[in-house]
C-alpha positions as CSV (number, residue, x, y, z in Angstrom):
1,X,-31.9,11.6,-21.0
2,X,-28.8,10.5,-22.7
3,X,-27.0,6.9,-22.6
4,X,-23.4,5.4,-23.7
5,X,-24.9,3.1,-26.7
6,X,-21.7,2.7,-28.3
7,X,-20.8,-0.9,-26.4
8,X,-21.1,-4.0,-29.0
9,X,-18.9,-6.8,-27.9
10,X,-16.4,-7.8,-30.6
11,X,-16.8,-11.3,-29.3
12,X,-20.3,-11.9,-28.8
13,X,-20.8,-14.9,-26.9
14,X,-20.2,-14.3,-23.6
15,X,-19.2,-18.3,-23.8
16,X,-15.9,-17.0,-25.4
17,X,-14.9,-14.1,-22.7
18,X,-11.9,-15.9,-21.4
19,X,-8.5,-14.8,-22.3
20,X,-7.5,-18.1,-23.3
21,X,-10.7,-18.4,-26.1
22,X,-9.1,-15.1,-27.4
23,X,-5.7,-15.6,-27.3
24,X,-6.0,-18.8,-29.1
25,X,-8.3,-17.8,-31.7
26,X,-6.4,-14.4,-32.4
27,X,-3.0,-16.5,-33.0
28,X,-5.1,-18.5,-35.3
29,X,-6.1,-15.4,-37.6
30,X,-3.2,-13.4,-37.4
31,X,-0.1,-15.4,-36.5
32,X,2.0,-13.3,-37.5
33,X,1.1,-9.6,-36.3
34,X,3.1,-8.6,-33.3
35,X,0.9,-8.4,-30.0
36,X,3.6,-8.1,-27.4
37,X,6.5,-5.2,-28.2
38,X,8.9,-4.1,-25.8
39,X,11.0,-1.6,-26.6
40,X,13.9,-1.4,-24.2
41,X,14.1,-5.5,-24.2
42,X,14.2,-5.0,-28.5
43,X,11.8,-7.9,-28.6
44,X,8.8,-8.6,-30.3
45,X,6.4,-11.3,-29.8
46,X,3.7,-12.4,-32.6
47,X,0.4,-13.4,-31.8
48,X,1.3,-16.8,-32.7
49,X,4.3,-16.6,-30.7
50,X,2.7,-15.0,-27.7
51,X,0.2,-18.5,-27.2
52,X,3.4,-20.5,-27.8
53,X,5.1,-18.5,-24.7
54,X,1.8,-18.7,-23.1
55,X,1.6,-22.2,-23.6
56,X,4.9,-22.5,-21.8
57,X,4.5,-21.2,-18.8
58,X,1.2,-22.7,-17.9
59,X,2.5,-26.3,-18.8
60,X,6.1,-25.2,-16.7
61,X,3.3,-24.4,-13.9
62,X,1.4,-27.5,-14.2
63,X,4.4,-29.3,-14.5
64,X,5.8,-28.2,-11.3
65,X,2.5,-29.4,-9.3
66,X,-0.2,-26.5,-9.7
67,X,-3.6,-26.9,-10.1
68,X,-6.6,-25.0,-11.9
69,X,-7.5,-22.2,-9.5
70,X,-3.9,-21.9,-7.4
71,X,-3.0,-18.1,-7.0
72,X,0.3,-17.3,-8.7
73,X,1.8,-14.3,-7.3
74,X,2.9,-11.9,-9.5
75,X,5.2,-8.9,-8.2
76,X,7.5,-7.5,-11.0
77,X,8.2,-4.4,-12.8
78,X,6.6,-3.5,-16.8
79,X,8.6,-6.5,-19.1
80,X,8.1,-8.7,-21.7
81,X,8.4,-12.0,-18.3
82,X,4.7,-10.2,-16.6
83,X,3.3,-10.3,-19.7
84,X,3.8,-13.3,-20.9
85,X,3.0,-14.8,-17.1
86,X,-0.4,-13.2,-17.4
87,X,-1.0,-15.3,-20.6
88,X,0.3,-18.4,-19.1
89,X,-1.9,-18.2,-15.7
90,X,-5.0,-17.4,-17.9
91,X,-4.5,-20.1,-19.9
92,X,-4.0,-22.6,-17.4
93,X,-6.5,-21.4,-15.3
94,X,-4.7,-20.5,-12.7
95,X,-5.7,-17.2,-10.3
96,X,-2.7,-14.2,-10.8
97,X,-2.3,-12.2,-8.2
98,X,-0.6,-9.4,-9.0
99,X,1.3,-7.4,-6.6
100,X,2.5,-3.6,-6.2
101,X,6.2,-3.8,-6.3
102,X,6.4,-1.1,-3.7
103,X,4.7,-3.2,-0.7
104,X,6.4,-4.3,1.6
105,X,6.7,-5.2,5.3
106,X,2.8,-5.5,6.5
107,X,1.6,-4.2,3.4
108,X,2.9,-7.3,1.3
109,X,2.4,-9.7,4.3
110,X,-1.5,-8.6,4.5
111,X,-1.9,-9.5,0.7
112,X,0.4,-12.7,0.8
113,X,-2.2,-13.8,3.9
114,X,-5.4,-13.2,2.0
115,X,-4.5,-14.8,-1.1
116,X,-2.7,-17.6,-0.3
117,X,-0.7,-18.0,-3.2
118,X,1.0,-21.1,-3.4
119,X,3.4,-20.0,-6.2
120,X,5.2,-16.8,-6.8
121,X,6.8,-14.8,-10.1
122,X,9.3,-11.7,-9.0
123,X,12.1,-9.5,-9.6
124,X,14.9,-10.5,-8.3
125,X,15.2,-7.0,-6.8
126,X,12.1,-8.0,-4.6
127,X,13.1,-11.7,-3.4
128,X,14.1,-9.7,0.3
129,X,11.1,-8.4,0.5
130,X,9.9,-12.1,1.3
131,X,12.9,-12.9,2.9
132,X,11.5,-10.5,5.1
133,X,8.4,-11.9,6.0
134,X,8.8,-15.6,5.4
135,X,7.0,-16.5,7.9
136,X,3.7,-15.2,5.9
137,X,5.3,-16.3,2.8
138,X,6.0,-20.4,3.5
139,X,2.4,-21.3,1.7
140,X,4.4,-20.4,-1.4
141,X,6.0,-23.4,-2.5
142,X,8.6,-22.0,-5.6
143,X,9.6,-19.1,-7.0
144,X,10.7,-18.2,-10.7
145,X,12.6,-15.2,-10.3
146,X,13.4,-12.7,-13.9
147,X,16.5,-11.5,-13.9
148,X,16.9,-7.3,-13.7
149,X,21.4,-8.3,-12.9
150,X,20.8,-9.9,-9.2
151,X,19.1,-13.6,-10.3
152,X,21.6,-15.6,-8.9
153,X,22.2,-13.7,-5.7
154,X,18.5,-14.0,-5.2
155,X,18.0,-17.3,-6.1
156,X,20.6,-18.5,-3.3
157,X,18.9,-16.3,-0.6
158,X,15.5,-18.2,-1.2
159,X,17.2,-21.5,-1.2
160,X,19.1,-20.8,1.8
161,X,15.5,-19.4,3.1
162,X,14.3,-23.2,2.0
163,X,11.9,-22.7,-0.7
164,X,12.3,-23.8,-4.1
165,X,13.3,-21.5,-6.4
166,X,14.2,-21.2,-10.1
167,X,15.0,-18.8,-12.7
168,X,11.9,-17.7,-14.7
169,X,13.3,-19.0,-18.0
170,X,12.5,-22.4,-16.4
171,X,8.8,-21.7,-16.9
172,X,9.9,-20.4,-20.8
173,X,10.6,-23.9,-21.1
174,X,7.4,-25.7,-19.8
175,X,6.0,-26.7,-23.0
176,X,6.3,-29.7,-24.9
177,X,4.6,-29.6,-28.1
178,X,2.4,-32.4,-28.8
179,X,3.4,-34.4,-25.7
180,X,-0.7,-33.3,-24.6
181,X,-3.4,-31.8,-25.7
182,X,-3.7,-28.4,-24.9
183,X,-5.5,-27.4,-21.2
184,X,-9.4,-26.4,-22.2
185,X,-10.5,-23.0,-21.7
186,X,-11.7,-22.2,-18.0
187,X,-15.1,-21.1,-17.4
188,X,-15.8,-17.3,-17.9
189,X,-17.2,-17.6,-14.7
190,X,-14.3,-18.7,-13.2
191,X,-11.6,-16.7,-10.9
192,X,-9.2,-15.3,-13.3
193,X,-7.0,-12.4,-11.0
194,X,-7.4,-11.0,-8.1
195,X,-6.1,-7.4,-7.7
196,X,-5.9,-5.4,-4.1
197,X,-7.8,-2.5,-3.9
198,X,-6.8,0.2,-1.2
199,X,-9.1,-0.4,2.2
200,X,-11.4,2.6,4.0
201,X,-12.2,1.2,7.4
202,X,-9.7,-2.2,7.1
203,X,-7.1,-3.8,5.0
204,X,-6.5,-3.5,1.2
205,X,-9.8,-5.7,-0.2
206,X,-8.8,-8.0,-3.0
207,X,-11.2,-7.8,-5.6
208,X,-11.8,-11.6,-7.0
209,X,-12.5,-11.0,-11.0
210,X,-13.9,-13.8,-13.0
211,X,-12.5,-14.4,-16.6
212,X,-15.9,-12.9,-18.2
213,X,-15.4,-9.2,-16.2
214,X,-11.4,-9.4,-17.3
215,X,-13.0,-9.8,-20.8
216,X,-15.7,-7.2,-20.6
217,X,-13.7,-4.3,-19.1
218,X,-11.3,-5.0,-22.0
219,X,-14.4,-5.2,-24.2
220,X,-15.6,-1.7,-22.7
221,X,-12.1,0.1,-23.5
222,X,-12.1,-1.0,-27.3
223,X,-15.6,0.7,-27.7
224,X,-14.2,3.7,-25.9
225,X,-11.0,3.9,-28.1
226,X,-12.4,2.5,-31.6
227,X,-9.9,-0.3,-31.3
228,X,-8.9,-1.9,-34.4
229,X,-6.2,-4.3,-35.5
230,X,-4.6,-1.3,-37.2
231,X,-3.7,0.5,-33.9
232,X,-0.8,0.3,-31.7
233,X,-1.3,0.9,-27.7
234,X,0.9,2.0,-25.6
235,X,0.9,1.5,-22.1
236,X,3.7,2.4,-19.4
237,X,2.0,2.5,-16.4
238,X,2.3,-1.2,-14.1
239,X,1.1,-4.2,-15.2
240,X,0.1,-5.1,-11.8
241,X,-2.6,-2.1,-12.0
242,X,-6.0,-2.6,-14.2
243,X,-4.9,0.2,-16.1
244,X,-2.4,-1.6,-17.7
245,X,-3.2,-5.1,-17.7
246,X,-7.4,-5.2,-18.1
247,X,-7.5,-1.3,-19.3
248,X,-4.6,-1.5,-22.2
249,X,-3.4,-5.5,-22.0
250,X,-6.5,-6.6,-23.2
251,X,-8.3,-4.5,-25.5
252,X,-5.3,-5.0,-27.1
253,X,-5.6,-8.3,-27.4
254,X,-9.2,-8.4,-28.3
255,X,-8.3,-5.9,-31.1
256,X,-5.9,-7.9,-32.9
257,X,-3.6,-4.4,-32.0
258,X,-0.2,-4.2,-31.1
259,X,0.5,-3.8,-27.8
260,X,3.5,-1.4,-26.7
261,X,5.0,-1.6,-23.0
262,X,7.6,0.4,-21.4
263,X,8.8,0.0,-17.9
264,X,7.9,3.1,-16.7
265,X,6.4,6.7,-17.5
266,X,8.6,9.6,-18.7
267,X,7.0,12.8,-19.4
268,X,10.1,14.2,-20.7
269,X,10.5,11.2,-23.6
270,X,6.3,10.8,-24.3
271,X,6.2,12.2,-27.3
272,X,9.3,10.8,-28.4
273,X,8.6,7.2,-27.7
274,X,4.9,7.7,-29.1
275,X,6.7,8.5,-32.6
276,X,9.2,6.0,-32.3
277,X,6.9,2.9,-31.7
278,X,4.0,4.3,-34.2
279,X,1.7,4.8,-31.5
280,X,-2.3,5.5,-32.2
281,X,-3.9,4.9,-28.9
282,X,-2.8,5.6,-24.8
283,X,-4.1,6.2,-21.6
284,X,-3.0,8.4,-18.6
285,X,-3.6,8.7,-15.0
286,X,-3.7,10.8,-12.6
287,X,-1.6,13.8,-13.0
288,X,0.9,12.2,-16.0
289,X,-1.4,14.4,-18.6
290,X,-0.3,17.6,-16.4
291,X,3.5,16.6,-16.2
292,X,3.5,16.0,-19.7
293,X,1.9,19.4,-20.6
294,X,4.6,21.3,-18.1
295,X,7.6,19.8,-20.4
296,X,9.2,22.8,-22.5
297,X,6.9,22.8,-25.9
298,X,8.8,21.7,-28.9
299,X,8.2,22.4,-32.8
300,X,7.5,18.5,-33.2
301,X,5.2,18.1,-30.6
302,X,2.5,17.1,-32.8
303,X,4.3,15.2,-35.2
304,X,2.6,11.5,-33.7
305,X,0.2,9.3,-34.7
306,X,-1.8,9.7,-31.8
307,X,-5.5,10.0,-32.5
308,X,-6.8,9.1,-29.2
309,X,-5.9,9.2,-25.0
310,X,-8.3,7.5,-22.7
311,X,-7.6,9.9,-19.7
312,X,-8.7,9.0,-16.3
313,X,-9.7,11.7,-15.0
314,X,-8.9,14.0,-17.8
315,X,-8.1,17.6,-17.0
316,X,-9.7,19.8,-18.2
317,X,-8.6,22.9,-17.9
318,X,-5.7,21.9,-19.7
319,X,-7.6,19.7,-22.3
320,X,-8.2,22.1,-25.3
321,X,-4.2,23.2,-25.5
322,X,-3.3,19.6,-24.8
323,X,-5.0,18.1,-27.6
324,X,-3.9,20.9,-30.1
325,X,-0.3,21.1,-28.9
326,X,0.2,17.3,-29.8
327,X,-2.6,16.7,-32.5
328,X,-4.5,14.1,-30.7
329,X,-8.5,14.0,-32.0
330,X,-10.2,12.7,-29.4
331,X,-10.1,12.5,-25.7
332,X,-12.5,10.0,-24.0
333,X,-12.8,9.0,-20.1
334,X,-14.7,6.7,-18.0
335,X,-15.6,6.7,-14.3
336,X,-15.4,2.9,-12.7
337,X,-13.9,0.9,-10.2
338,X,-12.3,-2.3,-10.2
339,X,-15.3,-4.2,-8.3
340,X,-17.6,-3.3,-10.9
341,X,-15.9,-2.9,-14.4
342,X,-17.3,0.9,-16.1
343,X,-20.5,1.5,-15.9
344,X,-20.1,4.7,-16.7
345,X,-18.6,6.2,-20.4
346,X,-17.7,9.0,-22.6
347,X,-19.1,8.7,-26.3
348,X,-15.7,8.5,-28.8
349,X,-15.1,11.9,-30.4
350,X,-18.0,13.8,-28.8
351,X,-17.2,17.3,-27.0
352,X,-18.3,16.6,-23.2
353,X,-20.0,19.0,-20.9
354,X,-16.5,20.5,-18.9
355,X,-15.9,17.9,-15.9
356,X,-18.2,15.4,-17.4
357,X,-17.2,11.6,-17.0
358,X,-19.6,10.3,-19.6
359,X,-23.0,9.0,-19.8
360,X,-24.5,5.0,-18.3
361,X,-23.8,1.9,-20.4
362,X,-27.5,1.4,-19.6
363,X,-27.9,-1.7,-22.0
364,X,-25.3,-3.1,-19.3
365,X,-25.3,-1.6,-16.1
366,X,-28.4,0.1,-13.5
367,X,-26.9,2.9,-11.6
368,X,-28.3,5.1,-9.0
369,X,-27.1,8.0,-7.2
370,X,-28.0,7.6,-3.5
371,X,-28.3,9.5,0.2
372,X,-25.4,7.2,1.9
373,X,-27.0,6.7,4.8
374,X,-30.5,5.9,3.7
375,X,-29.8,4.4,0.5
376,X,-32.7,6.8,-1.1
377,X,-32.4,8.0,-4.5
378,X,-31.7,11.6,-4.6
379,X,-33.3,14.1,-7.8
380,X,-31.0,14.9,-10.6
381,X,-28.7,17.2,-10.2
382,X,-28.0,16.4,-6.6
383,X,-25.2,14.5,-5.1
384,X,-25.9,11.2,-4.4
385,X,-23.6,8.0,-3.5
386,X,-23.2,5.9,-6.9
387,X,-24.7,2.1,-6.5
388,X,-24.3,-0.2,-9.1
389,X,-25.4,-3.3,-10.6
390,X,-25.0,-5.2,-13.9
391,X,-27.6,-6.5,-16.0
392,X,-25.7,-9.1,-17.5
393,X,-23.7,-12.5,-15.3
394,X,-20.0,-12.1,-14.5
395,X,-19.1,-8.5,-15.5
396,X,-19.1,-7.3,-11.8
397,X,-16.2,-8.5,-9.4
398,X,-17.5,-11.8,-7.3
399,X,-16.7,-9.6,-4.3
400,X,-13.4,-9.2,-2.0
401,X,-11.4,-12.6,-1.7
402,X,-11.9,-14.5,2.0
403,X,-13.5,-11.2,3.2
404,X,-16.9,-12.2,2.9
405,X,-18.0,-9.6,5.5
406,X,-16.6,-7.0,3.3
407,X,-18.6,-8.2,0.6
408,X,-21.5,-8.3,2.1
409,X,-21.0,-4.6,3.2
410,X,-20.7,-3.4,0.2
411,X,-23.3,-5.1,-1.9
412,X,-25.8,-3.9,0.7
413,X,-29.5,-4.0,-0.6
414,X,-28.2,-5.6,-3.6
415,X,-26.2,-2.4,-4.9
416,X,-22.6,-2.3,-4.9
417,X,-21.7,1.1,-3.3
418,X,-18.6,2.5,-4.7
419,X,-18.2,5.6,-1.7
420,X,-18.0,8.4,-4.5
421,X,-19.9,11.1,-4.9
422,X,-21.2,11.6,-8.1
423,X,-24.4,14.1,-9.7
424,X,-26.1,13.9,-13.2
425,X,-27.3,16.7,-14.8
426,X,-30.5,16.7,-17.2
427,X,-28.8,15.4,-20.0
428,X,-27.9,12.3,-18.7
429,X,-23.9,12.9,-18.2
430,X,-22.1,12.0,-14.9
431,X,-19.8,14.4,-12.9
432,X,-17.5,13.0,-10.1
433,X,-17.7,15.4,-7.4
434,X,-15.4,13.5,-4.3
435,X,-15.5,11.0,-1.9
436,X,-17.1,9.6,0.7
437,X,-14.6,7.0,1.4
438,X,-11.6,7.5,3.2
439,X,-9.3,5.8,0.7
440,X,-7.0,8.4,-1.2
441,X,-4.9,8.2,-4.3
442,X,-1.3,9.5,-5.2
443,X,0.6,9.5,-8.3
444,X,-1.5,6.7,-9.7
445,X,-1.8,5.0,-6.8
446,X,-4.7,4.0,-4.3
447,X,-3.6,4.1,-1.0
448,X,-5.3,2.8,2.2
449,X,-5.6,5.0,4.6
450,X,-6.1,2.7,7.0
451,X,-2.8,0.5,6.7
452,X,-0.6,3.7,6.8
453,X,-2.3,4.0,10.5
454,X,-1.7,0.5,11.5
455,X,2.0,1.1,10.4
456,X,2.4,4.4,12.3
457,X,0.6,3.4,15.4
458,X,3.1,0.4,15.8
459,X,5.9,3.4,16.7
460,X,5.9,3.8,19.9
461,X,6.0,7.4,20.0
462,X,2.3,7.0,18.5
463,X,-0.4,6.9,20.9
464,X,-3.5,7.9,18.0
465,X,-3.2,9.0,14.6
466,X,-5.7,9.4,11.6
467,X,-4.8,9.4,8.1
468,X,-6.2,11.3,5.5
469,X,-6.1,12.8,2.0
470,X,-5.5,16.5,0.9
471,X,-5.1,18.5,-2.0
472,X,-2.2,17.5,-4.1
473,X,-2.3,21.4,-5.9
474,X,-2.7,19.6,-9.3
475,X,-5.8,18.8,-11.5
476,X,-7.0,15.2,-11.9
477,X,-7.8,14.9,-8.4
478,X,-4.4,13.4,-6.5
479,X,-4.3,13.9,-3.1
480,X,-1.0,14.1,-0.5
481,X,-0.7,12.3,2.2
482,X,-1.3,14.1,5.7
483,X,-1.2,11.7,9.1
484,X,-2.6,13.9,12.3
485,X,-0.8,12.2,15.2
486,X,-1.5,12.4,18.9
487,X,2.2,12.0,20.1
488,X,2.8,9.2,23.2
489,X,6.2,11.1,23.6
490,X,8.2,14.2,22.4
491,X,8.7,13.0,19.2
492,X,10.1,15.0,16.0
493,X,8.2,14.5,12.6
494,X,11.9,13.0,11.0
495,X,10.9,9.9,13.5
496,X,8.2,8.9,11.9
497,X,9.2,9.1,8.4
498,X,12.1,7.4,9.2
499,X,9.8,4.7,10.7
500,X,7.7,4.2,7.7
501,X,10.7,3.3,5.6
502,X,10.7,-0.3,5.0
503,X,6.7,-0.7,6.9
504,X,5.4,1.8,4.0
505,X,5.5,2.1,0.4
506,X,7.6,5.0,-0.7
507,X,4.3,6.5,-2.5
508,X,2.1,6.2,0.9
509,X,4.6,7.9,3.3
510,X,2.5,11.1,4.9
511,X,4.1,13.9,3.0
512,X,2.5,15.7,6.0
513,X,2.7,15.4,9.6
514,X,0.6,17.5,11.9
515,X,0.7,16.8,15.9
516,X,-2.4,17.3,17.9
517,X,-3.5,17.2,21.5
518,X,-6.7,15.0,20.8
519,X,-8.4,13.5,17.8
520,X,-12.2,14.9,16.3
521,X,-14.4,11.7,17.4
522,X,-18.1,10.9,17.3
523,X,-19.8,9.7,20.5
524,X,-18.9,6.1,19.4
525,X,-15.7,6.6,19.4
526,X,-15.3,7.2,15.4
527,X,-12.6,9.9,14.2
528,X,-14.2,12.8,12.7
529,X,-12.4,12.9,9.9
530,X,-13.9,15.2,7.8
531,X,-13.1,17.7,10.2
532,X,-9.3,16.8,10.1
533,X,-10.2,17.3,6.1
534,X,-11.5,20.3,6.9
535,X,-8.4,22.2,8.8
536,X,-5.9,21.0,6.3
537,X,-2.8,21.8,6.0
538,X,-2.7,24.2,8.9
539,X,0.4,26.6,9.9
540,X,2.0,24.3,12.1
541,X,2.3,21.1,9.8
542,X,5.3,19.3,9.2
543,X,5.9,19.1,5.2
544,X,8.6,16.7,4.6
545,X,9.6,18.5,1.4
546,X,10.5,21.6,3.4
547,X,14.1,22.5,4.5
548,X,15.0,21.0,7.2
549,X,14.9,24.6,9.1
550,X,12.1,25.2,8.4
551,X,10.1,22.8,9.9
552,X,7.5,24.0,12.6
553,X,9.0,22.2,16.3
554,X,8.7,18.8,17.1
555,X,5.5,17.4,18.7
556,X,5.3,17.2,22.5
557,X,3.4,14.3,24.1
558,X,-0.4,14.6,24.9
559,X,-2.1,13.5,28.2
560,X,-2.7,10.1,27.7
561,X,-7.3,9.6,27.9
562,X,-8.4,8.1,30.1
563,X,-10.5,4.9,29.1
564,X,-14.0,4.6,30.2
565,X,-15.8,1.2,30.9
């Protein structure tokens, strides 16, 4: 049975797997090659440059009173500021915790609770958002706010708020050279980010990653793509995902590439900004490969430099006209989460079996596919749970941050359980068949199920509601959004989207709506939801895309249950 063999560190000592160790020694072999370019800023930072920058911010940081393992909020969009506050935290040693700039309300106030932060980097687009909230936001002692064209309107509104705030370019200025010594690396097995994953049964889980696991997933992606200091990768999804900053950031970086960011994806100008930035290497989510193949072909479409995507998932059915219609050689594809880096991989310009994810980093990981409720292996070619665990210190997450309960879940009988459903066939490659979990995933983005009900059932026209995922009609396996409410009230569908506004990230708000007398529930009280699953979209859902006549009618109010001892 076949393995992924392909995975040899290009720094070997696992004594070195800190971003700071390779930062430092890349701006000492190649000063002068760009690392950080950003197009629509027309600004290019060398590697050389980059540390300086780097340096700057985490001696701004210290400067201002942090210590080695304070949480640094990060919540900005893609620019040249997030990067170069990634460096700085890393260097310093300081924890980032990187924030989706569409949470707000609960969302952002469930994150800002967990992690503590004591010290915050944002748009100045977002500084309401906190404004907001503030009373989850006072352990946050200063902000440095980047300027998008509202700094100074911002900047007053936090003062006026009482904290301490400052424009970011006073932590471009943090560093005096030779006034001291640099700051020493921090451990590998030290917290380096911590980055919210989208909860099941609770809250979003944030996932505490130590500097060697940052390292080795980067580490992982330059085997996968060949990475060499010859490439330029290019990267436009956020910078507060993995996808960006550990899946693109820094394989970059470990390469000795050039790293390409652009504030946002456009399917419509791919190809175009691929030829104007030289680009060799990308990655794409979710259903951005199928919006790029519905653009209107053109002549030039494979006149790129493109020789490899890392598509996660990749669709296939799409793949073989994709890959000719813009000249890319290879497509390759992994199948991990956050908590546990990839322990799963596709072989670099190898033809997979169609759906395949790839085959086990064995040399690295031990994976099993497992009966979910009794933890028993099942035989190949059956579909089993996927548990894993790494052979080697500090490449797995060191569980969910001040949720040690969670952690503890999860890790049961000393397997992390990731709540997909995988099989293997008899040659050893890995096929993702759905999931157990109730956690869905939109555009891109993971979505708790779970904190879209806590928001809904605040309305008071709520009395129950369950939250689940459905198919989004595209390949790559995005679901929509679909909330099944028991009404308290008569109550029209409009209601509740207008409710989530401002409670609920645009991406997160139910598409669908669907009003029912009573909930599926087990004897203890547990919503079926597989069942809801099941029926779907029926006839009488609400679709907020739809016309406004031609929505089904409102909901009516169910009998209220009657609660038993």
């Amino acid at each position: 049975m076949r393995t992924y063999t392909d995975l040899v560190p290009v720094f070997p000592d696992q004594r070195d797997w800190t971003l700071a160790t390779v930062l430092r020694h890349q701006a000492d072999v190649r000063p002068e090659a760009v690392f950080l370019d950003v197009p629509e800023e027309h600004r290019t930072f060398s590697y050389a440059q980059s540390l300086e920058q780097a340096e700057s911010v985490a001696d701004a940081l210290a400067l201002a009173g942090a210590d080695p393992g304070d949480r640094v909020l990060v919540m900005a969009a893609n620019s040249s500021q997030f990067v170069r506050t990634w460096l700085g935290v890393a260097l310093g040693g300081y924890v980032e915790v990187p924030v989706n700039t569409a949470y707000e309300g609960v969302f952002l106030s469930h994150q800002l609770v967990t992690a503590g932060p004591r010290w915050a980097v944002v748009d100045d687009v977002l500084a309401a958002r906190f404004l907001a909230i503030a009373d989850d936001a006072r352990a946050i002692e200063c902000f440095w706010v980047i300027d998008t064209g509202s700094r100074d309107s911002a900047l007053r509104a936090l003062r006026d708020a009482g904290w301490r705030a400052e424009s970011w370019e006073e932590l471009a200025r943090g560093a005096r050279p030779g006034a001291r010594p640099p700051a020493p690396a921090p451990a590998p097995s030290s917290l380096a980010s911590i980055f919210f994953t989208s909860g099941t049964t609770g809250p979003s889980k944030g996932v505490a990653m130590p500097h060697a696991q940052m390292h080795f997933f980067g580490e992982e992606v330059v085997s996968l793509q060949r990475l060499t200091a010859d490439d330029v990768y290019f990267t436009c999804t956020p910078l507060f995902h993995g996808n960006a900053q550990f899946m693109a950031a820094y394989p970059a970086l470990i390469a000795g590439a050039r790293l390409v960011v652009r504030p946002r994806f456009s399917a419509s100008r791919w190809v175009g900004q691929l030829r104007a930035s030289g680009v060799t290497v990308t990655n794409l989510i979710g259903v951005m490969m199928d919006f790029i193949w519905k653009q209107e072909p053109r002549p030039d479409d494979a006149d790129n430099r493109l020789r490899s995507v890392f598509a996660a998932p990749t669709a296939g059915s799409i793949l073989a006209g994709f890959r000719e219609r813009y000249g890319i050689g290879s497509f390759v594809e992994v199948f991990g989460l956050t908590e546990t880096s990839a322990p799963i991989l596709s072989p670099y310009g190898e033809e997979r079996p169609a759906g395949a994810a790839g085959l086990q980093a064995a040399d690295w990981f031990d994976i099993r596919l497992v009966d979910p409720d009794t933890d028993v292996e099942v035989a190949t070619g059956e579909i089993g749970e996927l548990v894993v665990r790494p052979k080697h210190p500090w490449t797995c997450s060191m569980g969910y941050y001040g949720m040690p309960e969670r952690t503890t879940e999860a890790w049961r009988n000393l397997w992390f359980h990731t709540g997909d459903a995988l099989r293997q066939d008899a040659d050893g490659w890995y096929y993702f068949v759905d999931r157990y979990k109730d956690a869905l995933r939109r555009r891109g983005e993971n979505i708790s199920s779970y904190e879209i009900e806590q928001a809904l059932l605040s309305c008071e026209a709520v009395l129950e509601c369950a939250v689940i995922g459905v198919p989004a009609g595209v390949e790559a396996g995005e679901d929509e959004v679909l909330a099944c409410v028991v009404a308290a009230r008569d109550t029209d569908p409009a209601e509740l989207w207008e409710w989530c506004e401002g409670r609920v990230p645009a991406f997160a708000v139910p598409r669908f709506v669907r009003f029912v007398d009573r909930l599926p529930k087990t004897p203890s009280e547990r919503v079926r939801k597989t069942q809801l699953r099941a029926d779907g979209v029926t006839p009488g859902t609400h679709d907020r895309l739809a016309p406004r006549d031609a929505r089904t009618p409102r909901g009516t109010a169910a009998p209220v249950p009657e609660r038993t001892a």
